[in-house]
N, C-alpha and C positions, 0 to 999 in steps of 0.2 A: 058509489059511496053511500054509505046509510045517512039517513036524519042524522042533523047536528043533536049533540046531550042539551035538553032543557034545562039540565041544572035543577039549582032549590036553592032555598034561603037555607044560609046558614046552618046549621041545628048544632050552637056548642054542647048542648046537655046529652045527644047522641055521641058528639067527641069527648066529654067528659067521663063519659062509663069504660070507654074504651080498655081492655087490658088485654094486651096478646100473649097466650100460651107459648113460651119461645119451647118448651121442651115439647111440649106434643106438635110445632109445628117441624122441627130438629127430626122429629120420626117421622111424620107424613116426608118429609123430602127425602131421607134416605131408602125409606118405601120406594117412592118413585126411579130413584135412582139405579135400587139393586135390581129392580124390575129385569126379568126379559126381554129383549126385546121380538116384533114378530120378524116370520120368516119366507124368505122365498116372493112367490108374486104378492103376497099382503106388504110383503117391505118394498117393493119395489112402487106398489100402487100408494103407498103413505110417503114416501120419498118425493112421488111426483107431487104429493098434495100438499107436502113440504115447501117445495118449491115455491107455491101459488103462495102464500105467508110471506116470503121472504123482501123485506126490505133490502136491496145491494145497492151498500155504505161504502165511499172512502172519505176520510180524514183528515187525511195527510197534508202536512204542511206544505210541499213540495207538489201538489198535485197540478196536474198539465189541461189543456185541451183536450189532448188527445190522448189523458190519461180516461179522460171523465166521458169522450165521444167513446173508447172501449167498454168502459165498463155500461152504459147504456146499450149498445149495440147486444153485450151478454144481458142485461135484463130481458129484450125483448126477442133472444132466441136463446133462452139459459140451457138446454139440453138439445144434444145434438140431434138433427132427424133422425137419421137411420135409426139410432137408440130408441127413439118414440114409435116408429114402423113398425120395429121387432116386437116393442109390448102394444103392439095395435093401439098405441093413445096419440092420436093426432091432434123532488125540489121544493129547499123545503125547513130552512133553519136558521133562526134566527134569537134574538133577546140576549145576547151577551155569551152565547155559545162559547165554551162550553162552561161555566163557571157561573153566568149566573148573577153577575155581581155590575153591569153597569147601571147610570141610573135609568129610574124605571121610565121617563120619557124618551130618555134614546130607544129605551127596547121597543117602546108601544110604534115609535115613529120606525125603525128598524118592519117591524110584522106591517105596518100600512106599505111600505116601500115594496116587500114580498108581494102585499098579494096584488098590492098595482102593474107589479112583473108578471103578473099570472100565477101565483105559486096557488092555491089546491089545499094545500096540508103546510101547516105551521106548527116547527117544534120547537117549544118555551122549555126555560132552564128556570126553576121555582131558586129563590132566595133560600139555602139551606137554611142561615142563622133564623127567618122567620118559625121555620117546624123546634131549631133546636131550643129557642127560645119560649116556644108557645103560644107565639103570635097567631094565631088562628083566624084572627079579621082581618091583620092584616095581609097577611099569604092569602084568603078567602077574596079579597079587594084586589091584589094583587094579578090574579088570575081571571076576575071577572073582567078586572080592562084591557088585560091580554084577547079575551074573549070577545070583547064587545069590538075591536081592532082589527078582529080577523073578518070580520064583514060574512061572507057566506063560505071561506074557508074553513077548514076543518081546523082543529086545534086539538095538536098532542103535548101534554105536558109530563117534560122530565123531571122526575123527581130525586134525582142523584142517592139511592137511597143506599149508597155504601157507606154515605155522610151523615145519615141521619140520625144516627146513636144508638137503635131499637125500632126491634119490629115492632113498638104498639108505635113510633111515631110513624112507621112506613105505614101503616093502618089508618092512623089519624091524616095525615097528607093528602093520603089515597081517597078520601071521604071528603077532605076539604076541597080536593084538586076536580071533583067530579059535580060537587054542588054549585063550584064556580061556573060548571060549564063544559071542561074541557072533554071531546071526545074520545081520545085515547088515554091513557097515563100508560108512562113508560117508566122502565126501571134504573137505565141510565144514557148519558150521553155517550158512554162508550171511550172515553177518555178518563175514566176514573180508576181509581186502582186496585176499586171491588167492584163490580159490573154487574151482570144476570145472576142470581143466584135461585135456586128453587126453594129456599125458606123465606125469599122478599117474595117472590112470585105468588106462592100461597097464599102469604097473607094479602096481594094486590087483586090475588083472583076474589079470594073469601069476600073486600070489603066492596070489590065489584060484586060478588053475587048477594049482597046486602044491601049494597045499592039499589039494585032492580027490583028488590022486594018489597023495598022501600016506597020508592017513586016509581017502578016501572020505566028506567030510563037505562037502557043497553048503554053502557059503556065500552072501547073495548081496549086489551093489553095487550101492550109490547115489548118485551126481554130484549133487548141492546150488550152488545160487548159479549166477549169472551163463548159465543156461542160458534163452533169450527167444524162440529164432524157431525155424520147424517145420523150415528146412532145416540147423539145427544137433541138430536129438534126430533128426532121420532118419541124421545123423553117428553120435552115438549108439550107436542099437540099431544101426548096423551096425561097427561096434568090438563091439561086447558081441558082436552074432554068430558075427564070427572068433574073437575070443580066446577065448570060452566055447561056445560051440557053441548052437544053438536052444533048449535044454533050458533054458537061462538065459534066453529073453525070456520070461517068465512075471512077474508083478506079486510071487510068492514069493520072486521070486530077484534081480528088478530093478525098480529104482524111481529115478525123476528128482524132486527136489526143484526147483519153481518154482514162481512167483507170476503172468507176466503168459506162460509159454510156451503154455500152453492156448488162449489168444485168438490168439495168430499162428495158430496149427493152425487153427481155426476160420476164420477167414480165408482161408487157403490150401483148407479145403473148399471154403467158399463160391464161390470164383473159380472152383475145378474143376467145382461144378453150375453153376452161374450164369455163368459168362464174366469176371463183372465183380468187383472186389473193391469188400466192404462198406464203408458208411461207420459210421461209432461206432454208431450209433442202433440197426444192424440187427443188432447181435453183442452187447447189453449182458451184464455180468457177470451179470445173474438177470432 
């Protein structure tokens, strides 16, 4: 895992100029979108590099032991061997999830609880009405004592941003949520009823690579929700590519929140060795 983000003070007069282009950012996404995708062993070797990104999420209200001992079990052998042979390549959430809304010392006591359990990486749910409102110091305060709470843990903050009203605030958040501190910013918790989209992406990649220009402090981002099939995260890492440069596709700096996009990948291997795509039986979860 990389250095924790040092943050910065403040700067409202940098959040103040802010204005996002929503139509030229409306083009650059569907640019990216109508894109080709590659072919052959180049997709088969971005699939696998797909995988290394992949956060494997569940949810569920209903979730078991031995829901949560399977889906562990596929993180740490998410493709099957013989499929790796054949192409020769041989905890964590807490603040009022997912909403966002309890008070703010349950949550800070909530992340101390985590990471005295061992947790690693702690994922914060930001106060929407602070960005819709324009509170800027206080969501800025807000996140620093999340920050200061996670002790030597990592800190990713969600920023719900299908709630935010506008890409200039998913820009301004993005700006505030990084100066606080937080190592990652995410796009959502995955429970919202707008999730990943590649016009918030842009503009979270753009104010991270403004960030870094800024202060020199790597930030990095993670897409959450509604992300399912291999030829949508090969979209993806290749947005993170241009706007951040290769230095960002690293698992420190990017990560994909999903539940069922793992098994499309696996599938699309399978077809690439085998000819033929799997049926359920030959790709189980574990």
């Amino acid at each position: 895992m990389a250095a924790h983000c040092r943050g910065s003070e403040l700067d409202l007069s940098w959040i103040s100029r802010v204005q996002v282009n929503q139509a030229a950012v409306l083009r650059r996404a569907e640019q990216i979108q109508a894109r080709r995708s590659v072919k052959k062993e180049w997709q088969a070797v971005w699939l696998l590099k797909a995988v290394t990104f992949i956060d494997l999420t569940t949810l569920s209200g209903d979730d078991t032991f031995s829901n949560v001992q399977r889906l562990c079990y596929k993180a740490k052998y998410p493709i099957r061997e013989d499929l790796l042979k054949a192409l020769d390549l041989h905890d964590k959430v807490a603040t009022g999830f997912p909403a966002g809304q309890t008070h703010l010392k349950t949550r800070l006591e909530e992340i101390r609880l985590a990471v005295e359990d061992g947790a690693t990486e702690i994922d914060v749910v930001i106060n929407r009405t602070l960005v819709l409102t324009g509170r800027w110091e206080a969501l800025y305060d807000e996140i620093s004592q999340f920050r200061k709470a996670c002790g030597e843990a990592h800190l990713k903050t969600i920023l719900a941003t299908g709630e935010l009203g506008s890409l200039t605030n998913v820009y301004k958040a993005s700006l505030v949520a990084m100066m606080a501190g937080s190592d990652f910013i995410k796009t959502s918790t995955g429970k919202e009823t707008v999730n990943a989209t590649f016009p918030v992406a842009i503009v979270m990649l753009r104010a991270i690579r403004d960030f870094f220009w800024k202060t020199g402090n790597k930030v990095g981002f993670k897409p959450a929700g509604g992300i399912r099939t291999a030829k949508e995260s090969l979209a993806w890492l290749s947005l993170v590519k241009e706007e951040l440069g290769d230095e960002w596709l690293t698992p420190d700096l990017f990560r994909i929140g999903a539940s069922s996009l793992l098994s499309d990948i696996e599938r699309q291997i399978y077809h690439h060795v085998t000819g033929r795509y799997a049926a359920y039986h030959d790709l189980p979860m574990s």
